[in-house]
N, C-alpha and C positions, 0 to 999 in steps of 0.2 A: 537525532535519528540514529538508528543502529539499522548494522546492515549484515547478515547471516547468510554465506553459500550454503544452498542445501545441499546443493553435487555441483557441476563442472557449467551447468547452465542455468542454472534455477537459483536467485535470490530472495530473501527473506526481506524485505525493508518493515520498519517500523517505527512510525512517528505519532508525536503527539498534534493534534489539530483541532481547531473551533467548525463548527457546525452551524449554518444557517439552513433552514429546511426551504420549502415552498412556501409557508405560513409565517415567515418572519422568525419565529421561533429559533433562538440559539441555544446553543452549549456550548462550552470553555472545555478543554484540556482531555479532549478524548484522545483514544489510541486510533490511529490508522493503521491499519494490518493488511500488508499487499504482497503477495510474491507475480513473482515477473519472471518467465521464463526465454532463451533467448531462441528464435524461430531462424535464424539468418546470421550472417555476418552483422548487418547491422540493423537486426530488427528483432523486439519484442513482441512478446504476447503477455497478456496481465492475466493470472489463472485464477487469481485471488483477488477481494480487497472487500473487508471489514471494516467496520467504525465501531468503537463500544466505550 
């Protein structure tokens, strides 16, 4: 997983991850792509998140 500050509250994370859909249906070694912004002292909010 890599993790990139965009600014002072907004994170970049980025991992690889397996995929099971509704239909059984998997994939192996995709990217997950999420930024996560922080809303609080001790709370996020997820702005982003991609699978590819």
């Amino acid at each position: 997983m890599t993790k990139h500050n965009v600014d002072s509250s907004t994170w970049h994370l980025e991992a690889y991850c397996d995929d099971t859909n509704a239909f059984g249906a998997k994939a192996k070694g995709l990217t997950c792509d999420d930024v996560v912004t922080l809303t609080g002292e001790s709370s996020a909010k997820r702005t982003s998140f991609d699978v590819y």
